[in-house]
N, C-alpha and C positions, 0 to 999 in steps of 0.2 A: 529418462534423464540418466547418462551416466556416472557411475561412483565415479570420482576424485580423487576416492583417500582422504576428504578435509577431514581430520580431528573431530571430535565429537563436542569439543570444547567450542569451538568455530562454528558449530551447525547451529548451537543453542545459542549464539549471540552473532547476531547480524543474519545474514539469508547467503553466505557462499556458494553453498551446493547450487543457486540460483543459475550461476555463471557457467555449469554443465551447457547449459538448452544452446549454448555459444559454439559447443565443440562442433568441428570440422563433421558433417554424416550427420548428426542428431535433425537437422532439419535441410529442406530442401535448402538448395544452395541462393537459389533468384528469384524466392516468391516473399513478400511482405511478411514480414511477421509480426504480430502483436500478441504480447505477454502480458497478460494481468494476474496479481496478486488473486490468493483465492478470497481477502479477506474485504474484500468489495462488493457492493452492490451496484446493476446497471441499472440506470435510471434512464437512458435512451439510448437510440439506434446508435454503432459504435461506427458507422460507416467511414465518419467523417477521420477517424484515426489513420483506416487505410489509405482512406482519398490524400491527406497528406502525407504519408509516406511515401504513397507512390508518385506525386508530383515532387517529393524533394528526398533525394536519397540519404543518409546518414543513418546516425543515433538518436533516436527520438526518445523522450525519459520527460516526465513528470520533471518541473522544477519542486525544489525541496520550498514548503511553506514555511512561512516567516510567524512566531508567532501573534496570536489576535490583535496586539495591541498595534502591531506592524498594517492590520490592515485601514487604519486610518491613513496612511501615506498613499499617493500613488502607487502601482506596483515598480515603476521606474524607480524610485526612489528607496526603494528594500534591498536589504542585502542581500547580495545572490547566492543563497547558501547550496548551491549546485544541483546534482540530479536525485530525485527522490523514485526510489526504484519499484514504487507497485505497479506500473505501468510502462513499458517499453517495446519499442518498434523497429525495425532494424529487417535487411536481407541478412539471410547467416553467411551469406558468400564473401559479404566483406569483412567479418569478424573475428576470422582466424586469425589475427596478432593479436587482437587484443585477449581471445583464449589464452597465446601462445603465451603473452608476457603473465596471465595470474596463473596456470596451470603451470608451469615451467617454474612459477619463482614463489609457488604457495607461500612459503615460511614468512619470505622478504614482505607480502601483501598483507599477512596476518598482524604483523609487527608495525607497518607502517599507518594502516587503515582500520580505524574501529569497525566498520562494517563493509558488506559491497557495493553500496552505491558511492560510499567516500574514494573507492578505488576506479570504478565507473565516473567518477566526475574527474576523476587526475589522468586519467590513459583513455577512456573511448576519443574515438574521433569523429570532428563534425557533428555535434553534440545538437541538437535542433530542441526546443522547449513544445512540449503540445502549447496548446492555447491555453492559458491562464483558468478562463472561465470555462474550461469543458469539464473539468473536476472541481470537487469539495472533498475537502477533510472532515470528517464527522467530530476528528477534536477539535481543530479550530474555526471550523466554520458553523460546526451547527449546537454544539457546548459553550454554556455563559458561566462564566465563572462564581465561586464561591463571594457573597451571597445572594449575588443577582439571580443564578440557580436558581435557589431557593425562593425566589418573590415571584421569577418565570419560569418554572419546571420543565414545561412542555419544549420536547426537542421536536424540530420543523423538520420537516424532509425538505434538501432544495432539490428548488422547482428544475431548474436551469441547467446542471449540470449532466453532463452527461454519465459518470463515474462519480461517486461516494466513496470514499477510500477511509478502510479504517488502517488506521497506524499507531503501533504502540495499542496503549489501553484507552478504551475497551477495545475489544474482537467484538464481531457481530453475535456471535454466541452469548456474551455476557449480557444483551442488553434483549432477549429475548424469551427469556422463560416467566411465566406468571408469577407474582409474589414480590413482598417488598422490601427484597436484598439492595445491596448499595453496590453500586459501579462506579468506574471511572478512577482519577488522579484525585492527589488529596484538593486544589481547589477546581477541578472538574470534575464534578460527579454527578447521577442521578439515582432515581431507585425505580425499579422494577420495569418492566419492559417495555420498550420504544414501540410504541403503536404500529408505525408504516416497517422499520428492521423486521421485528416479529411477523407481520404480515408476510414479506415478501421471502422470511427462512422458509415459513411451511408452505408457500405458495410452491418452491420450487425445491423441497424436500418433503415429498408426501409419503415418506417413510417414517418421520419423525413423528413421534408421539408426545403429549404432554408430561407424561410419565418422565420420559428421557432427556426432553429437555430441561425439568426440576434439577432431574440426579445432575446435570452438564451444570447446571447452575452452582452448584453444590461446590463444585473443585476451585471456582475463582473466591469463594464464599470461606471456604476451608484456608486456602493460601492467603486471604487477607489477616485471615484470626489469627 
């Protein structure tokens, strides 16, 4: 990924630097691309991402979730709060404007846009939505609120989805170490490690020790006090 130059200010709020992997050379010019956040779990084969990409060419992007109370409505019937960016699909060959206009006008994008997906929902073009049901959000989909929490503690892995996206708080990191710290938002929380999360960190980091994951524990546990 190439430097940009973004401000350090801009790196730590929102995901800018993200909008490199865009630039002109960084990637083949006419082959599918699919980008995911690193802060996800795959829960099945991702196949079906490229199969529609490559039958419908554009912007492909996660719609942004509405929060839980929203999913009592139809999804027709929700506000379209535009592209949520852990997840995106795209040829790089067609992408070079939309580089051109946030590399070319940094400042003007920082100013107008709290983050990069709010500037990716107002300029990408041909903007395509994956399918609704191939992702979950771990905070709104599989998090019960304060104090129903409390009376159902246990978080579900869903079954169905293809992608688990965590967004915001917690990280998969937080909900992973033995012991019983507290996670999450002040009426989303739980305590001590997500059964199926924790499984599938050390499944596919066999480097990771108990040890090291306490201490990682440790930094979200410190910054809440």
């Amino acid at each position: 990924m190439p430097d940009l130059g973004i401000p350090l200010e801009h790196q730590e709020k929102g995901c800018w630097p993200k909008l490199s992997i865009l630039a002109p050379g960084v990637l083949p010019a006419d082959e599918p691309t699919l980008y995911l956040d690193l802060d996800v779990l795959i829960n099945q084969n991702l196949d079906g991402f490229f199969d529609r990409l490559e039958a419908k060419r554009g912007f492909h992007a996660l719609r942004e979730w509405n929060p839980t109370l929203w999913s009592l409505a139809p999804l027709a019937m929700r506000p379209d709060r535009g592209v949520q960016g852990s997840i995106l699909g795209f040829y790089p060959g067609e992408q070079a404007e939309l580089f051109r206009q946030f590399n070319e006008h940094q400042q003007e994008c920082f100013d107008r846009f709290d983050l990069d997906q709010d500037f990716l929902t107002k300029n990408a073009e041909e903007v395509n939505y994956w399918p609704f049901a191939w992702t979950s959000s771990f905070k709104w989909h599989c998090l019960k609120y304060y104090p129903i929490n409390q009376i159902f503690p246990k978080v579900k892995r869903p079954a169905k989805a293809k992608v688990i996206v965590f967004h915001g708080d917690p990280r998969p990191i937080d909900v992973v170490p033995q012991g019983n710290y507290r996670w999450g938002t002040q009426r989303k929380f739980g305590h001590g490690p997500v059964d199926w999360v924790r499984d599938y960190w050390l499944q596919y980091d066999s480097s990771w020790t108990e040890e090291e994951t306490e201490l990682e524990a440790c930094v979200p546990a410190m910054m809440a006090a």
